[in-house]
C-alpha positions as CSV (number, residue, x, y, z in Angstrom):
1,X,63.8,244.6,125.4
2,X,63.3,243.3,128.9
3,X,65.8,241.7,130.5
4,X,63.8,238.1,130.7
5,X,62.8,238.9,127.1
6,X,65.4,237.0,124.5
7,X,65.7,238.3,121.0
8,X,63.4,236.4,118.4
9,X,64.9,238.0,114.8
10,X,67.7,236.5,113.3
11,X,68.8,237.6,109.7
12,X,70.5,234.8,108.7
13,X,68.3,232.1,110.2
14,X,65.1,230.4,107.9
15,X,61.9,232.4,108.0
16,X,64.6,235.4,110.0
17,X,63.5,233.6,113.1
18,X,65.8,233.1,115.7
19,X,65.5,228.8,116.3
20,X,64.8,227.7,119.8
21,X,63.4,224.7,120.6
22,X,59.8,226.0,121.4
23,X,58.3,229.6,121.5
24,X,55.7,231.2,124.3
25,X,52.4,232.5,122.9
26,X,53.3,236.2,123.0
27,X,56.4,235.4,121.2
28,X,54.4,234.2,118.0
29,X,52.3,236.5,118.2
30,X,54.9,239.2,118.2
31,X,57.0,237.5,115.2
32,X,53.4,237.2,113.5
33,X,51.4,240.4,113.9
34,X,48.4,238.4,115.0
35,X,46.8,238.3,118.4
36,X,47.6,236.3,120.8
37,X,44.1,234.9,121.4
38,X,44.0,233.7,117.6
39,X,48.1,232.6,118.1
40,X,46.4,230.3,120.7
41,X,43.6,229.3,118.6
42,X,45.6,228.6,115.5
43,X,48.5,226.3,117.4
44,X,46.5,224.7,119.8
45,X,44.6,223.1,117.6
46,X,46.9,221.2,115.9
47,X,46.7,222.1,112.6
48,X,50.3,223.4,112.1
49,X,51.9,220.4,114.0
50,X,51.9,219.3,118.0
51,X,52.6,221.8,120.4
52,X,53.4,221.4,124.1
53,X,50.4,221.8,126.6
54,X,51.8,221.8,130.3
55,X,48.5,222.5,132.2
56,X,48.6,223.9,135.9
57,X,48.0,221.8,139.0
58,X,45.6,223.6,141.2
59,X,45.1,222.4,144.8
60,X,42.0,224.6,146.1
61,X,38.4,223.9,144.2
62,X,38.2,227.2,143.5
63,X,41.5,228.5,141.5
64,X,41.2,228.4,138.0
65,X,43.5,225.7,136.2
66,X,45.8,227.5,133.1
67,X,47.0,225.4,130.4
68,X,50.9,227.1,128.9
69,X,51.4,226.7,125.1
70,X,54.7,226.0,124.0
71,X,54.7,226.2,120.5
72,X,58.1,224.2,118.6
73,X,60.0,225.8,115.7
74,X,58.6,222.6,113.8
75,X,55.4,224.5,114.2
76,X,56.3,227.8,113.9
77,X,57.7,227.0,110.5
78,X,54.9,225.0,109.5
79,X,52.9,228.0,110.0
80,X,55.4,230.4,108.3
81,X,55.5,227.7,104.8
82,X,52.2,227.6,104.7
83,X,51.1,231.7,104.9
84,X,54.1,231.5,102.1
85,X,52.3,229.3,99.8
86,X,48.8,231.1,100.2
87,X,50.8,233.8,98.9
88,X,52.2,233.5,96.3
């Protein structure tokens, strides 16, 4: 583990997931085992509950503008209920 990277499992926490108040992409996508393009896909949209969007504020015409996705433990856990029940 990186030193800017903070530890995600937590064995006595719901779902084993460490709770913070909102998660990067990669971070899901690590905890998940799916990609982080479909990660993005699957939050962004909404369907799991409202994530943060904090979009970049370019200056020059010709810079691309990057949207971050924060992703809450609401969310996260809303995902995580869900794949349960489609389980079982």
């Amino acid at each position: 583990m990186a030193s800017n990277e903070r530890p995600l499992i937590d064995p006595s926490a719901p779902f084993r997931i460490k709770v913070y108040a909102s998660y990067r992409v990669r971070e899901v996508a690590e905890l998940t085992g799916i990609g982080v393009d479909k990660v993005r896909d699957l939050f962004a949209s909404g369907e799991y509950g409202e994530c943060i969007k904090v979009e970049s504020q370019r200056t020059r015409k010709f810079r691309k503008n990057y949207t971050t996705l924060l992703i809450p433990y609401d969310a996260l856990a809303n995902f995580f209920s869900r794949s349960v029940r489609k389980s079982a």
